[in-house]
PARORO-418833 format. One record per residue (C-alpha): chain; y, z, x. Coordinates in steps of 0.5 Angstrom, whole numbers, padded with zeros to 4 digits, m for minus. Layout:
REM PARORO-418833
 c    yy    zz    xx
 A     Y     Z     X
...
REM end
This chain:
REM PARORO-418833
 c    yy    zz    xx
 A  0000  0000  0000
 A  0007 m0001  0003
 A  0012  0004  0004
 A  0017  0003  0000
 A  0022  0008  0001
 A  0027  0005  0005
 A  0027 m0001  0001
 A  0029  0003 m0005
 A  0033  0009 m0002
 A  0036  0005  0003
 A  0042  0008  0008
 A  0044  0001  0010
 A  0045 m0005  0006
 A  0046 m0012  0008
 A  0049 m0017  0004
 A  0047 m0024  0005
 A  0051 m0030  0002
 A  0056 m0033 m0003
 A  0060 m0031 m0010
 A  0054 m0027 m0011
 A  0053 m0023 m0006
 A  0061 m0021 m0006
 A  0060 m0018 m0013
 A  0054 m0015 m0010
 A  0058 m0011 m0005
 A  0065 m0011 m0010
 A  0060 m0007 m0014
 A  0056 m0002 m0010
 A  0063  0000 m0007
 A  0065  0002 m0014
 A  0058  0005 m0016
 A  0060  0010 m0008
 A  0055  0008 m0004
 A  0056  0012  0003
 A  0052  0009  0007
 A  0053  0002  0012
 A  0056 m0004  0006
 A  0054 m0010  0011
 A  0056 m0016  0009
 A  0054 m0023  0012
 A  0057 m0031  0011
 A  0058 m0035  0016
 A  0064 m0039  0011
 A  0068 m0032  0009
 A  0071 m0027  0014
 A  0072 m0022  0008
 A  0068 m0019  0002
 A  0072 m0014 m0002
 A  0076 m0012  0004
 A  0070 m0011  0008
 A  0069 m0014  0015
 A  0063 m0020  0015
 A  0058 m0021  0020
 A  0056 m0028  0022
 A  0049 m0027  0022
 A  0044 m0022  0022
 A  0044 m0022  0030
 A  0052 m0019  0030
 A  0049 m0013  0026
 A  0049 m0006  0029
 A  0042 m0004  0027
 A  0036 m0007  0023
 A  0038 m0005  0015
 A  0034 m0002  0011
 A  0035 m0007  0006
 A  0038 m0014  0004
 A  0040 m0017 m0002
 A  0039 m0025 m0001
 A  0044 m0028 m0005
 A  0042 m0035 m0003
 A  0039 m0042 m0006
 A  0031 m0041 m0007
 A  0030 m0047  0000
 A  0035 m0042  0004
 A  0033 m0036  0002
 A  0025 m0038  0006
 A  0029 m0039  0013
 A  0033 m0032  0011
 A  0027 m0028  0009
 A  0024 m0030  0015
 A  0029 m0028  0020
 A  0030 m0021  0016
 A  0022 m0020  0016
 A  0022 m0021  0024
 A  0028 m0016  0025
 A  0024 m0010  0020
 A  0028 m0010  0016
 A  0025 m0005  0010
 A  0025 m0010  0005
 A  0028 m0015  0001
 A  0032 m0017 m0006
 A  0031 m0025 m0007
 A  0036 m0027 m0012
 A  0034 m0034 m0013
 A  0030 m0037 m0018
 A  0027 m0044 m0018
 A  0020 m0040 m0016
 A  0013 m0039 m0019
 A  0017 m0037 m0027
 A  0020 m0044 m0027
 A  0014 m0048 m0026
 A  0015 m0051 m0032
 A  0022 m0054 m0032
 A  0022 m0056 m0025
 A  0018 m0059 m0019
 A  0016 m0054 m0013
 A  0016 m0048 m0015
 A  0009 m0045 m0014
 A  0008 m0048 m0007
 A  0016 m0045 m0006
 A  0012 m0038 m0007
 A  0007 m0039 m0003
 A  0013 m0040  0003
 A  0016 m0035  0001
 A  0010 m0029  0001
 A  0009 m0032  0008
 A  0016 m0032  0009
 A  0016 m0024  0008
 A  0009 m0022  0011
 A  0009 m0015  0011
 A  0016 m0014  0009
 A  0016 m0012  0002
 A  0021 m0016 m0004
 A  0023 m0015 m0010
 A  0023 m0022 m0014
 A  0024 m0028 m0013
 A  0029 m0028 m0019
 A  0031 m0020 m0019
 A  0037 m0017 m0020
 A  0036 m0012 m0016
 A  0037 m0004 m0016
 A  0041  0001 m0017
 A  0039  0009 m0014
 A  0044  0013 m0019
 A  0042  0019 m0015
 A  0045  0016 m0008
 A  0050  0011 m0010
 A  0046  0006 m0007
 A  0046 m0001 m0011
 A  0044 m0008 m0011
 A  0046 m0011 m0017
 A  0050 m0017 m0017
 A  0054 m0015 m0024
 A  0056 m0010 m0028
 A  0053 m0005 m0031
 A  0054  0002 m0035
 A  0051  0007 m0029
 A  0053  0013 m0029
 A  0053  0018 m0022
 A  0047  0024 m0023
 A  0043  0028 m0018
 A  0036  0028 m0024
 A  0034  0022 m0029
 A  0029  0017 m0032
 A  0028  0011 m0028
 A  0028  0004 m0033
 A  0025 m0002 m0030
 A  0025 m0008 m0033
 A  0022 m0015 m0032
 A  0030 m0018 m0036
 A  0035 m0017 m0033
 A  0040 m0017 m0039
 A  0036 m0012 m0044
 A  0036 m0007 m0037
 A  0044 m0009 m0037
 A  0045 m0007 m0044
 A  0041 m0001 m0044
 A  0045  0002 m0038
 A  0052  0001 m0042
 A  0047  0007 m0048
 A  0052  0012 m0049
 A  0047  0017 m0052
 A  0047  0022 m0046
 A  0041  0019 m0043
 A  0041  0020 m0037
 A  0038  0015 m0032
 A  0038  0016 m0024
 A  0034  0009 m0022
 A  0034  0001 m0025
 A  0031 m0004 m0022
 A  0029 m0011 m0024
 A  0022 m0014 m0022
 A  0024 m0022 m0022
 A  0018 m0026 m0022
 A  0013 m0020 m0019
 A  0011 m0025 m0013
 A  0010 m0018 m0008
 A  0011 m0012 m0011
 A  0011 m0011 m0019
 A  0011 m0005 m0024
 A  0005 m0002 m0022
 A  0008 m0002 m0014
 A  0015  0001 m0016
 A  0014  0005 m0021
 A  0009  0009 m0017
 A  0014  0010 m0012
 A  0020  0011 m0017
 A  0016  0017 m0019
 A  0015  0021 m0013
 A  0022  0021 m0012
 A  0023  0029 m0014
 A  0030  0028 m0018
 A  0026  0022 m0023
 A  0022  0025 m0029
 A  0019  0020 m0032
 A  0019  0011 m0033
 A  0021  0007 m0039
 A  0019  0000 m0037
 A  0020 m0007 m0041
 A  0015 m0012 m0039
 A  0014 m0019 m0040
 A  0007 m0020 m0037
 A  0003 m0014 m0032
 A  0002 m0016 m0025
 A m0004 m0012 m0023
 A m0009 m0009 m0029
 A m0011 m0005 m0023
 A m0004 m0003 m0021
 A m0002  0000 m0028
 A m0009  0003 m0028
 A m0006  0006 m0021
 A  0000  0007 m0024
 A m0002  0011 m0030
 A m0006  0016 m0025
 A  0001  0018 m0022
 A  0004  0019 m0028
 A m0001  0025 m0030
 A m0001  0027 m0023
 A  0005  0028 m0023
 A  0007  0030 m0030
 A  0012  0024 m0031
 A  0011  0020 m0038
 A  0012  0013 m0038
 A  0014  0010 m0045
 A  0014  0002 m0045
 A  0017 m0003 m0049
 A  0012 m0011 m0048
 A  0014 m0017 m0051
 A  0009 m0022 m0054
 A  0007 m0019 m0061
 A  0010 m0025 m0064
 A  0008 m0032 m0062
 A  0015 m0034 m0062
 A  0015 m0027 m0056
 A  0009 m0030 m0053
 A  0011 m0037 m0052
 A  0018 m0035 m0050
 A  0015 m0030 m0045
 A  0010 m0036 m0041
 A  0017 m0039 m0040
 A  0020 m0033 m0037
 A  0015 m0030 m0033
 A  0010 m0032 m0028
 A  0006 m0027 m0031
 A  0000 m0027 m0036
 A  0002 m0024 m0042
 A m0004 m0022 m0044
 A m0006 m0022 m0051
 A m0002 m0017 m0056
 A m0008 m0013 m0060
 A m0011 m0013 m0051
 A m0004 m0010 m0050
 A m0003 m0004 m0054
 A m0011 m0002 m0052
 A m0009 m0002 m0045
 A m0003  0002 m0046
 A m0007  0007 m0050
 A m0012  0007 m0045
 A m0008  0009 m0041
 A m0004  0014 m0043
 A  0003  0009 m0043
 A  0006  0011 m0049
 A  0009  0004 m0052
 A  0014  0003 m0057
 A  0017 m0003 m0060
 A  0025 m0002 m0060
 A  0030 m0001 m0055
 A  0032  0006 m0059
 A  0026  0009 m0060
 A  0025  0007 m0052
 A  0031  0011 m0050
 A  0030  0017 m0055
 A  0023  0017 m0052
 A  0026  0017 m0045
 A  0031  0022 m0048
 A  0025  0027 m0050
 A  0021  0025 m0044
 A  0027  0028 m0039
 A  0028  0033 m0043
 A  0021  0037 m0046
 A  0017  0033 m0043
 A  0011  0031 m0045
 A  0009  0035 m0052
 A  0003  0039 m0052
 A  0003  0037 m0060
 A  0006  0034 m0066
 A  0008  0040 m0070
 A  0015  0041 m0072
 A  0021  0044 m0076
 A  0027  0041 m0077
 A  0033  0045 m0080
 A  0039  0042 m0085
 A  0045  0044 m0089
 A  0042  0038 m0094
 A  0037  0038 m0098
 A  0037  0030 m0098
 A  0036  0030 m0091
 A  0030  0034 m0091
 A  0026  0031 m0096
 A  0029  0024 m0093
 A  0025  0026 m0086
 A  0019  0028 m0089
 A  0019  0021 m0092
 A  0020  0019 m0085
 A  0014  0023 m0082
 A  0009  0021 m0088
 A  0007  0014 m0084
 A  0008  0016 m0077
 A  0002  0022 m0073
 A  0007  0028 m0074
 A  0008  0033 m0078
 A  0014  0039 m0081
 A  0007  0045 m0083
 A  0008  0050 m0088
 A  0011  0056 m0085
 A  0007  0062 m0086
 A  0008  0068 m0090
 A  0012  0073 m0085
 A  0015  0067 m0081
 A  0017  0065 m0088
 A  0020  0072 m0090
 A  0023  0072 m0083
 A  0026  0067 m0085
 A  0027  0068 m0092
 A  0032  0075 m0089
 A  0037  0072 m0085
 A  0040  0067 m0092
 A  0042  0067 m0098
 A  0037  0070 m0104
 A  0038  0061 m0106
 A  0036  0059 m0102
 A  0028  0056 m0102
 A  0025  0057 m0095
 A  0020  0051 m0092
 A  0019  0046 m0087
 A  0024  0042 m0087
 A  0029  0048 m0088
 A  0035  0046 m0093
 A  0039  0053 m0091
 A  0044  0050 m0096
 A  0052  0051 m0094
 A  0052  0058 m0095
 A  0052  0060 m0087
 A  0056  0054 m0085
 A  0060  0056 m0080
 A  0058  0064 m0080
 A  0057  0062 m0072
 A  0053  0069 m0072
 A  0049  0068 m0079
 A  0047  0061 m0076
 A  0044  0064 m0069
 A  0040  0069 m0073
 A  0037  0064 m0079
 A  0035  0058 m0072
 A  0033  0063 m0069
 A  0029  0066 m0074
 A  0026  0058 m0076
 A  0025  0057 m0068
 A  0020  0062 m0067
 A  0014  0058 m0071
 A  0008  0056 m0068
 A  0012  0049 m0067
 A  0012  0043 m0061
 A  0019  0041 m0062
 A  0024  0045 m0068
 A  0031  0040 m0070
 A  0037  0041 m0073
 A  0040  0035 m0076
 A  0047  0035 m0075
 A  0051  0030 m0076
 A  0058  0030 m0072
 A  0064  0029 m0076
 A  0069  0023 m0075
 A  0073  0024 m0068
 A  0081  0022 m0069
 A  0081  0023 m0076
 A  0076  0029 m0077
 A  0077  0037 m0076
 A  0071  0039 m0071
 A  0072  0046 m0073
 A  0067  0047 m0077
 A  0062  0045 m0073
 A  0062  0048 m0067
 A  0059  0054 m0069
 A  0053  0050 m0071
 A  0053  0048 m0064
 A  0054  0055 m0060
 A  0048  0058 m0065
 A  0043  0053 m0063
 A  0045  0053 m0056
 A  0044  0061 m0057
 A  0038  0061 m0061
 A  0034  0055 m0056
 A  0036  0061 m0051
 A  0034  0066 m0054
 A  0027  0064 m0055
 A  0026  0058 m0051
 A  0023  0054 m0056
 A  0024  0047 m0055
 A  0029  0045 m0059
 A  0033  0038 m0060
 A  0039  0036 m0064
 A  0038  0031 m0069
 A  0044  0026 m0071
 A  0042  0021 m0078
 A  0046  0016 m0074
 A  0047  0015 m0067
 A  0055  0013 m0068
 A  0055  0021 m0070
 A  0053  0024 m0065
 A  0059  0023 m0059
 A  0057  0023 m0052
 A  0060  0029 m0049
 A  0057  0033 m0055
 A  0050  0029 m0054
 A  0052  0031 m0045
 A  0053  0039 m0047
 A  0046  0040 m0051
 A  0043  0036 m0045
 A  0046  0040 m0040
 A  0043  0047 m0044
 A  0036  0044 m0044
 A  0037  0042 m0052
 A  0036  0034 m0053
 A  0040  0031 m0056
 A  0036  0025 m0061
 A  0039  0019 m0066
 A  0036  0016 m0071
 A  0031  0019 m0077
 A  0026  0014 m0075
 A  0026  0014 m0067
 A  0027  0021 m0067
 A  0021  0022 m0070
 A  0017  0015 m0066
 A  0020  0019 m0059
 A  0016  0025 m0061
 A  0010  0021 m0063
 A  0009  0017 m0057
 A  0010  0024 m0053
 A  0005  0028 m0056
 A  0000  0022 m0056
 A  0002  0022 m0047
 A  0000  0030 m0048
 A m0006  0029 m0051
 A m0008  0023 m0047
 A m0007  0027 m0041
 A m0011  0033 m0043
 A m0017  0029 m0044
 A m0021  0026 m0037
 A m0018  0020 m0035
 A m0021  0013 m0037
 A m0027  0008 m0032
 A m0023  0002 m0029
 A m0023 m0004 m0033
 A m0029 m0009 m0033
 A m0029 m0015 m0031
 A m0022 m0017 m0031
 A m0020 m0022 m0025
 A m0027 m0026 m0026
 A m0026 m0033 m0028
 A m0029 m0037 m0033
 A m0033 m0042 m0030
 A m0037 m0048 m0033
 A m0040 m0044 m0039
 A m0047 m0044 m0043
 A m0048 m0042 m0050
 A m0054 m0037 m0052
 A m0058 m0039 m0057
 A m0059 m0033 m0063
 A m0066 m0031 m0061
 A m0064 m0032 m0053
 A m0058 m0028 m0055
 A m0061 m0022 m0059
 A m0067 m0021 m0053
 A m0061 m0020 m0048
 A m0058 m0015 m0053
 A m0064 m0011 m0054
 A m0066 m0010 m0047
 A m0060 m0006 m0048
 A m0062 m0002 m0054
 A m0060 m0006 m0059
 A m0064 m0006 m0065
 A m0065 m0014 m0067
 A m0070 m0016 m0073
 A m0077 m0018 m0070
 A m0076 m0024 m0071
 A m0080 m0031 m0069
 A m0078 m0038 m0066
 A m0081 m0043 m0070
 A m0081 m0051 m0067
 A m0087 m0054 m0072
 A m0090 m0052 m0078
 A m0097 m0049 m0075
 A m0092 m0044 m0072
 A m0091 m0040 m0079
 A m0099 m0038 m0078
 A m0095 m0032 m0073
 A m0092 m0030 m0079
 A m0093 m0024 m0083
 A m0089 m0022 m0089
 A m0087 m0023 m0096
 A m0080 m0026 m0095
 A m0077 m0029 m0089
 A m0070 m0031 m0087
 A m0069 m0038 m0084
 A m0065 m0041 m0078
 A m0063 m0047 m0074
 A m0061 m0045 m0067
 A m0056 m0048 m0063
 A m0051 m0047 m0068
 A m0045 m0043 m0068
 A m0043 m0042 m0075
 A m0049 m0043 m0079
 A m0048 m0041 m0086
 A m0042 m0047 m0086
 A m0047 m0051 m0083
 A m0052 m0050 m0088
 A m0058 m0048 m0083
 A m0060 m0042 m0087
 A m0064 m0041 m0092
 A m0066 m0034 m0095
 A m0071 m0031 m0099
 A m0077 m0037 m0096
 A m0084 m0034 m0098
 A m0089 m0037 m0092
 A m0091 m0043 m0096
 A m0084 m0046 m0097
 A m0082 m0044 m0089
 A m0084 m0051 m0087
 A m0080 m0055 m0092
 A m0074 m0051 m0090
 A m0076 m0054 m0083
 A m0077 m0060 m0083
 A m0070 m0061 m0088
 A m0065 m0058 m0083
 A m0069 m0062 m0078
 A m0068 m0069 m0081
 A m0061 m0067 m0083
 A m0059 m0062 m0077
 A m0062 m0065 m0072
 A m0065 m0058 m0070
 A m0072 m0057 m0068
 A m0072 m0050 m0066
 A m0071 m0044 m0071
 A m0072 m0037 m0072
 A m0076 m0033 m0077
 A m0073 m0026 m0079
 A m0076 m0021 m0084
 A m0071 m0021 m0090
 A m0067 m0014 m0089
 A m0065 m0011 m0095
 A m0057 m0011 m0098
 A m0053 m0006 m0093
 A m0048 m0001 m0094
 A m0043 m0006 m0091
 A m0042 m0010 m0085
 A m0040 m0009 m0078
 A m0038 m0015 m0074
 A m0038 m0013 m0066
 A m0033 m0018 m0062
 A m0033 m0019 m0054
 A m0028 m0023 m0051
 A m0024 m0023 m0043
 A m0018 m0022 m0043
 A m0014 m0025 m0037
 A m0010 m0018 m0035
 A m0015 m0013 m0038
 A m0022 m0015 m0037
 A m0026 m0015 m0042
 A m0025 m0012 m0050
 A m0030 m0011 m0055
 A m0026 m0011 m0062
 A m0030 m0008 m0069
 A m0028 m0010 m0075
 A m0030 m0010 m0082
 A m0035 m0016 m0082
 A m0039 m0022 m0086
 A m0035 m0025 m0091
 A m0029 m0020 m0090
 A m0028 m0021 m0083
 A m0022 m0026 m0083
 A m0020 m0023 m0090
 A m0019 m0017 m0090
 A m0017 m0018 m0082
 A m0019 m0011 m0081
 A m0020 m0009 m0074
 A m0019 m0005 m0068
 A m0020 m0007 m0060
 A m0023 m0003 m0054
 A m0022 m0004 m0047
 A m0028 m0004 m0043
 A m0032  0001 m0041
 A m0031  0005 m0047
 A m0035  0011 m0049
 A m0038  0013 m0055
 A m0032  0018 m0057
 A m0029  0012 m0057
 A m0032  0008 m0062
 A m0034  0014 m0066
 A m0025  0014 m0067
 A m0025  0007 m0066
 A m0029  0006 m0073
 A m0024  0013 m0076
 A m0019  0008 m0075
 A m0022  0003 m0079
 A m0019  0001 m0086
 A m0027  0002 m0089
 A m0027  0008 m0086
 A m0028  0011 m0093
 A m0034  0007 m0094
 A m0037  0008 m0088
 A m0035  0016 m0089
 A m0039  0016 m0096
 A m0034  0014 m0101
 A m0034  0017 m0108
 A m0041  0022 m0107
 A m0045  0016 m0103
 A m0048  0017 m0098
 A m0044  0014 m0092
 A m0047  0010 m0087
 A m0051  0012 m0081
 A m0045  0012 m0076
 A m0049  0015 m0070
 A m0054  0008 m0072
 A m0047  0005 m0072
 A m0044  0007 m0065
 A m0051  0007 m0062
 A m0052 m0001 m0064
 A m0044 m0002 m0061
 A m0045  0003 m0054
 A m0051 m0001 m0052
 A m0047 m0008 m0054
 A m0042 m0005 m0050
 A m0046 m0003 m0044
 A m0049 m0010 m0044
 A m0042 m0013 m0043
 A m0041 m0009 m0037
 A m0047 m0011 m0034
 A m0045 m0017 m0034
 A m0038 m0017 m0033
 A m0039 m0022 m0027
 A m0041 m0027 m0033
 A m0040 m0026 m0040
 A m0035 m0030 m0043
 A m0036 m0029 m0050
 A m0040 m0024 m0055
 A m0040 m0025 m0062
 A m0044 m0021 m0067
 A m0043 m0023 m0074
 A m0045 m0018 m0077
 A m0048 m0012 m0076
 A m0052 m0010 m0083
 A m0052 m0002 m0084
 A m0055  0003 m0089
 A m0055  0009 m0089
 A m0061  0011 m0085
 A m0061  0005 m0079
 A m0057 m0001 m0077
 A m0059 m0008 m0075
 A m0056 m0014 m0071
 A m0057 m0019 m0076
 A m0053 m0025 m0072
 A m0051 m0025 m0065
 A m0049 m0030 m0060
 A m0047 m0030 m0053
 A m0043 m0035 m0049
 A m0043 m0034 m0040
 A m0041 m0038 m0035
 A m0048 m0043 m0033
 A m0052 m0041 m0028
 A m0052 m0045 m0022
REM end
């Protein structure tokens, strides 16, 4: 792994170029860089007042980093050059590499040349803005940006540049120590320099906006960092869409990856992830703040009762929840308030102790001392200008001092982010009370900590399957072929018999067989099953789809009584993540009800016993009404061996579909399976 310090907390910054490395150096000395500004052209005698430097021989030592500020051709000779002198890293501002391959000629071969170029020498890019070390001053960023000086933040690092820009003009009291751009990820990507950032002392946790991921393995890395170091990392991936997708192929050199293989990543990996850039700083926000959160339960607190129905409607879709309070905390509460007052969580403690500083401390003190994992009180500041604040600064003082007092952690909770002012949002951050915006995204926030909480308390996950084996020329295994691998693993597969000429029936032994043509995907379209065949008209049935199918090879299976529900079982490779197995309803109700959930590689079976829980025939599958309920443990068995089978064979596999797996109440049976692998030479 490379050394990245000197790259990302340089003491000497060398500035290489043109138009764009002038405001590169404008703007560090603006941010108060203290260390050595180094600015190099042979056509300018100045930048912002600074003395130039010919070229890299007239430095007065090797720097730590350079910003290269040239066209991408030139940018080739200057990274060589900086990689001779040791210079500790590079940010290459150009574009025209590996992400513009679709617009222009060259770039891929450019990239080449350009990871040569560097060697050992670690880079960021090619089409980076650079960083910006908020704790230091240190900044390498070509362009405006709403940074703001602190000695302890969040990290943001972001595959666009805009969307970072942007988020550093936020006004929500965040505050961020660390922005970086990634470029195009030719050398160093996510995982690299997000695991850096978080072994810098004063960064307490990443937020990341990713287009494509660099490095499966990397994130895998990465994620273990996090949980060592107790820093949470929350995400924000494009490509939910497929306009997202396609606009992310054409932005990055990155694979984006398919979204549903994405969000199993992230969940595996105990990344939160979340889908706007408000429920992204909230995250963050609480992140910096408390951490991540040992559980969901919540109190919130208002003068309002609209208020606090309105964020119990909130909770009701998200995995949060406002528990009744006991009977003595309730008394407890019950003390400190007026006799019309109703007590419960959420608490609408009316406006009977507005602005009675003392009453207010006592009765948020009085709700904050339950067995909850984050208490609110929603508050909404008046309108600054034209507005008294009187009134409600005792709200502030009180649960400043009941947060205090307790040591509970506590937030402020503001309906509107226009509503809570900065310096407001600055003075409860400073007291270790965070401030959140947003009903919605507040809730999401302590969502998506819990969920880091809980997946940190578990062991962490296997290194991904089969990810970075390519696919090669495939071959496509019949059914019988397909069942007899999977049974080798365990799977529970009908005693079925391969038929190829009418004599082959006298095998048979039974009343009713199932008949079907092999070498063919989908049968049931094609007509080349016929059911409930006595043995006398099996040969029939043969010689039919022979003439009209042109199948000679076919399989005889015992019929399987009408099952409980259907399961289909679906292993696919995934560019980025290796191999996924995705469970869903199956048979007829596969594509019509679209109800499934996705895995990646190697899983286990709590895995799959919660995978099943999330389905929207969990119901079903449960006993629904007084039934019985499938046999799940039969269920999770035929699943795990299928499982099993695709790790083993991670090398090869391509493609798995079982459609479906019929289960009773005592037993489950893989009805139909077909396995696609790279051909064996």
């Amino acid at each position: 792994m490379r050394d990245l310090k000197r790259l990302l907390n340089p003491k000497t910054i060398a500035f290489i170029g043109g138009r764009d490395a002038a405001e590169a150096v404008r703007v560090c000395r603006r941010f108060g860089f203290e260390g050595e500004i180094w600015p190099i052209s042979p056509s300018r005698s100045e930048m912002d007042g600074i003395k130039i430097f010919a070229s890299l021989d007239d430095l007065p030592s090797v720097p730590d980093l350079a910003f290269v500020g040239v066209n991408r051709n030139a940018a080739l000779g200057v990274v060589r050059d900086l990689a001779a002198m040791g210079v500790g890293g590079a940010i290459i501002y150009a574009s025209g590499f590996q992400e513009s391959v679709a617009e222009i000629d060259g770039g891929a071969e450019l990239q080449i040349e350009l990871l040569a170029a560097a060697g050992d020498m670690p880079i960021m890019g090619p089409n980076c803005y650079g960083i910006i070390n908020a704790a230091t001053g240190a900044c390498c960023w070509p362009s405006e940006h709403g940074v703001a000086r602190v000695d302890r933040g969040v990290a943001i690092l972001s595959q666009s540049t805009n969307i970072v820009i942007s988020m550093s003009m936020q006004r929500r009291a965040l505050p961020v120590a660390y922005i970086g751009t990634v470029g195009n990820q030719a050398q160093l990507g996510f995982s690299d320099i997000g695991a850096a950032l978080l072994e810098m002392d004063h960064i307490t946790a990443l937020g990341m906006y990713v287009e494509g991921i660099d490095s499966a393995a990397g994130f895998e890395e990465l994620a273990a960092t996090a949980r060592r170091l107790g820093k949470p990392i929350v995400v924000v991936k494009s490509g939910r869409s497929e306009a997202a997708a396609k606009a992310t192929l054409s932005h990055t050199a990155a694979l984006a990856g398919s979204d549903v293989a994405a969000d199993a990543f992230f969940k595996r990996l105990g990344m939160a992830r979340v889908d706007s850039f408000t429920e992204f700083l909230e995250t963050l926000k609480l992140f910096h703040v408390h951490g991540a959160l040992t559980g969901n339960r919540l109190s919130a607190m208002s003068c309002s009762g609209g208020e606090a129905a309105h964020i119990s409607d909130v909770a009701r879709d998200l995995n949060v929840e406002f528990p009744a309070l006991t009977d003595a905390h309730k008394k407890q509460v019950k003390d400190t308030l007026s006799d019309m007052v109703t007590v419960s969580n959420p608490l609408d403690y009316h406006t009977f102790i507005w602005a009675d500083q003392k009453r207010m401390t006592a009765s948020f003190g009085a709700m904050l001392s339950g067995d909850f994992d984050l208490s609110f009180l929603i508050l909404d500041w008046v309108r600054q200008g034209r507005c008294s604040e009187v009134d409600w600064q005792p709200a502030i003082a009180a649960i400043l001092e009941a947060a205090r007092t307790t040591g509970r952690k506590t937030g402020v909770l503001a309906s509107l982010p226009e509503n809570m002012p900065e310096e407001v949002a600055e003075q409860l951050m400073d007291a270790g009370v965070v401030p959140l915006c947003g009903f919605h995204d507040a809730l999401v926030a302590v969502q998506a900590s819990a969920f880091v909480a809980d997946m940190w308390a578990k062991p962490p996950a296997q290194a991904l399957a089969g990810v970075g084996n390519g696919e090669d020329e495939s071959e496509t295994l019949d059914e019988a072929a397909s069942k007899q691998a999977l049974a080798a693993f365990g799977a529970p597969v009908p005693m079925g018999n391969v038929l190829s000429k009418p004599s082959d029936v006298e095998q048979l032994r039974g009343d009713k067989y199932a008949l079907k043509a092999l070498g063919i995907a989908h049968k049931t379209e094609s007509k080349a099953v016929v059911l409930n065949l006595t043995l006398s008209g099996i040969p029939a049935a043969m010689d039919e789809m022979t003439h009209r199918l042109g199948i000679t090879r076919f399989i005889a299976e015992p019929m399987a009584p009408k099952p409980m529900v259907e399961i289909l079982i679906g292993v696919t490779r995934d560019a980025p993540f290796g191999l996924s197995l995705t469970l869903g309803a199956g048979g007829v109700l596969a594509e019509v009800m679209r109800d499934s959930e996705t895995l990646l590689l190697p899983c286990d079976e709590n895995d799959i016993r919660l995978a099943l829980q999330r389905l929207k025939i969990a119901p079903i599958l449960n006993g629904y009404r007084g039934d019985r309920g499938a046999d799940i443990n039969a269920i999770v068995a035929a699943v795990k061996s299928i499982a099993d089978y695709a790790v083993a064979n991670h090398t090869t596999i391509q493609e798995l579909d079982v459609n479906p797996l019929m289960v009773w109440s005592n037993g489950a049976l893989v009805v139909d399976a077909l396995i696609v692998r790279n051909k064996a030479v």
